[in-house]
C-alpha positions as CSV (number, residue, x, y, z in Angstrom):
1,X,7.7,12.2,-2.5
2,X,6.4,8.6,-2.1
3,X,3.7,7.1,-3.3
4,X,2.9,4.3,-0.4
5,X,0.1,1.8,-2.0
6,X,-1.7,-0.7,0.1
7,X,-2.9,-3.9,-0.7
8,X,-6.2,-3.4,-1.9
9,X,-4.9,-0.2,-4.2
10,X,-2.7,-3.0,-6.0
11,X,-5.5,-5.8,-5.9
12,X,-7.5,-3.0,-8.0
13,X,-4.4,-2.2,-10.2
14,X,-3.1,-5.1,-11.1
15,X,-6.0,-6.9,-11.8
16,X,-8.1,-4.3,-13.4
17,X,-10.9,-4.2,-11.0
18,X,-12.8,-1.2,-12.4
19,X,-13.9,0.9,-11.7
20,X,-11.7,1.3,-8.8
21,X,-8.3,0.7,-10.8
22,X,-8.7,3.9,-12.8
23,X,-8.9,5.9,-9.9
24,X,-5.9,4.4,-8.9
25,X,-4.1,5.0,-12.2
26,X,-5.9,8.8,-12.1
27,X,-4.6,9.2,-8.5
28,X,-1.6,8.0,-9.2
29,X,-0.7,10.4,-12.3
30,X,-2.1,13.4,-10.6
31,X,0.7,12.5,-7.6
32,X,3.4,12.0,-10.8
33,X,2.3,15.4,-11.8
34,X,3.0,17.0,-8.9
35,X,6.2,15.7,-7.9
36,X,8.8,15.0,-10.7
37,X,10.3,12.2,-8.3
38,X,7.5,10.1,-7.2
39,X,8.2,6.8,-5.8
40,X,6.5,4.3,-5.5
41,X,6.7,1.8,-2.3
42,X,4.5,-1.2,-0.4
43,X,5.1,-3.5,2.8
44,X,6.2,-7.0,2.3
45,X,2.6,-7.6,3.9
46,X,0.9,-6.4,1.1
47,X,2.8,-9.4,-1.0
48,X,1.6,-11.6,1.3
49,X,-2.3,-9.8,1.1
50,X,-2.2,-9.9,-2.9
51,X,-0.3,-13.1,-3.6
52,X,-2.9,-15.2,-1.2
53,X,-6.7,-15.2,-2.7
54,X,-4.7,-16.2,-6.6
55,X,-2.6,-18.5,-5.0
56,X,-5.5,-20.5,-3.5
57,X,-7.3,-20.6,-6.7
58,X,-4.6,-21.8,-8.7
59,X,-4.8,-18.6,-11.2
60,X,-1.5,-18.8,-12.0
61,X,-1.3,-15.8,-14.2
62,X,-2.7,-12.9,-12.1
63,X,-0.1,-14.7,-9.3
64,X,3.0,-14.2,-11.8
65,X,1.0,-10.5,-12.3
66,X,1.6,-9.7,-8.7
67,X,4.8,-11.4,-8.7
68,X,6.4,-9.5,-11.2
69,X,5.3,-6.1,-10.1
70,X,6.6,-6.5,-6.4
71,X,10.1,-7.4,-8.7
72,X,10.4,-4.2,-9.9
73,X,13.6,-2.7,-9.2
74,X,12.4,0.7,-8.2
75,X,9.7,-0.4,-6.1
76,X,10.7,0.4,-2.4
77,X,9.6,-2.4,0.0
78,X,9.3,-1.8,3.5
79,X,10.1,-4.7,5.7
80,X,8.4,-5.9,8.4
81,X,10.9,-4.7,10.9
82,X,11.3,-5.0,14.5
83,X,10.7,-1.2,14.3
84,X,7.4,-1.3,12.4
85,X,5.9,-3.5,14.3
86,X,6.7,-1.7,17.5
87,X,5.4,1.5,15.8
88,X,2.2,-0.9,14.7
89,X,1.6,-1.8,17.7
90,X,1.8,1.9,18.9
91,X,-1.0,2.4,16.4
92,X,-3.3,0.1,16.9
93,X,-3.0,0.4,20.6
94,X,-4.2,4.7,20.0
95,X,-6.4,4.1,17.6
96,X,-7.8,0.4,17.2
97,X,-7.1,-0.2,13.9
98,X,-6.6,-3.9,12.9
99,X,-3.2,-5.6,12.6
100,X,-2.9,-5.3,8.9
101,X,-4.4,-1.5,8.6
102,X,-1.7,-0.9,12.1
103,X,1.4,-2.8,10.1
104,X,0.9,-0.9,6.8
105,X,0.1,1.9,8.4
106,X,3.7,2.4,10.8
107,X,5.1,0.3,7.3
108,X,4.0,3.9,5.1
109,X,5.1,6.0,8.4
110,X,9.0,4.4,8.2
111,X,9.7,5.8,5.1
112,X,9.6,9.5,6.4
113,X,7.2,12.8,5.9
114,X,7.4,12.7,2.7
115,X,4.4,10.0,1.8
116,X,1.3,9.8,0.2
117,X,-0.8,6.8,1.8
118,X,-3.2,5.6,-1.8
119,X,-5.9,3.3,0.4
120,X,-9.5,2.5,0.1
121,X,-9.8,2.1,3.7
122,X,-11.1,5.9,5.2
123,X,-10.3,4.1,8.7
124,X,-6.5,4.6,8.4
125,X,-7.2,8.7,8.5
126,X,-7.5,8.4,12.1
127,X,-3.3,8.4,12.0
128,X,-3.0,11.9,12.1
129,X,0.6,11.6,11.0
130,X,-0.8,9.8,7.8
131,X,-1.2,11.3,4.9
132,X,-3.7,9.5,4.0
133,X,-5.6,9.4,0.0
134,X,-8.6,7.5,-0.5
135,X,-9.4,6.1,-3.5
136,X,-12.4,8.1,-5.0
C-alpha cells in the first residue's frame, strides 16, 4: 500500500498548519494501521509546489524543512515522466481538472492500484480510478 501525499497535505505537515496537519498525521496513522507496509510517495511537482512560497520569502528554515523531507530515503518520488504527463493530459482532457491536480493525479495513478491519494482538494474524486482521501 502507498500512501500518495499531495502538495498541500505536506504544506500542512510540515509546517504545522493546524488544524489541518493533525488530520494529516491522524490519517496518516490510521493508513499505517491498516497496512504493516505503508509507503509513503509524492511527485517531483509537489517539491516544486512546497519549495516555492518559502523560497520567495527568504524563510530559510521551513525551505531546509521541505528539503530534507523530500531527502528521505524511503520516500518514493514519482517523476514527471513522459508517461505521466501523457496520462495527465488524459485526465484533464475527461475531466477538466487543472494541470497540477491532472499531473499529481496520473503522478499517484503510476505507481499502481495499490494507493491511497491524502488531498485536500474533493475535486480530484472525479478520477474514478483514484482512490482518493480528503483531509477531514
Amino acid at each position: 500500500m502507498i500512501a500518495f501525499l499531495d502538495a498541500s497535505a505536506l504544506i500542512y505537515l510540515i509546517e504545522s498548519a493546524e488544524p489541518f496537519a493533525q488530520r494529516v498525521r491522524a490519517q496518516f496513522a490510521d493508513l499505517a494501521k491498516r497496512h504493516r507496509t505503508l509507503a509513503v510517495a509524492v511527485s517531483r511537482l509537489s517539491w516544486l509546489e512546497c519549495r516555492v512560497r518559502p523560497a520567495r520569502n527568504r524563510e530559510l528554515e521551513t525551505l531546509a524543512a521541505f528539503d530534507s523531507f523530500f531527502a528521505l530515503p524511503d520516500l518514493l518520488c514519482v517523476e514527471l515522466t513522459r508517461d505521466v504527463v501523457e496520462l495527465a493530459t488524459e485526465i484533464r482532457i475527461k475531466h477538466g481538472l487543472r494541470t497540477p491536480d491532472a499531473l499529481q493525479a496520473a503522478s499517484c495513478l503510476q505507481l499502481g492500484a495499490e494507493h491511497t491519494f491524502l488531498t485536500g482538494d474533493g475535486g480530484l474524486r472525479k478520477v474514478a480510478s483514484l482512490q482518493v482521501q480528503l483531509l477531514r
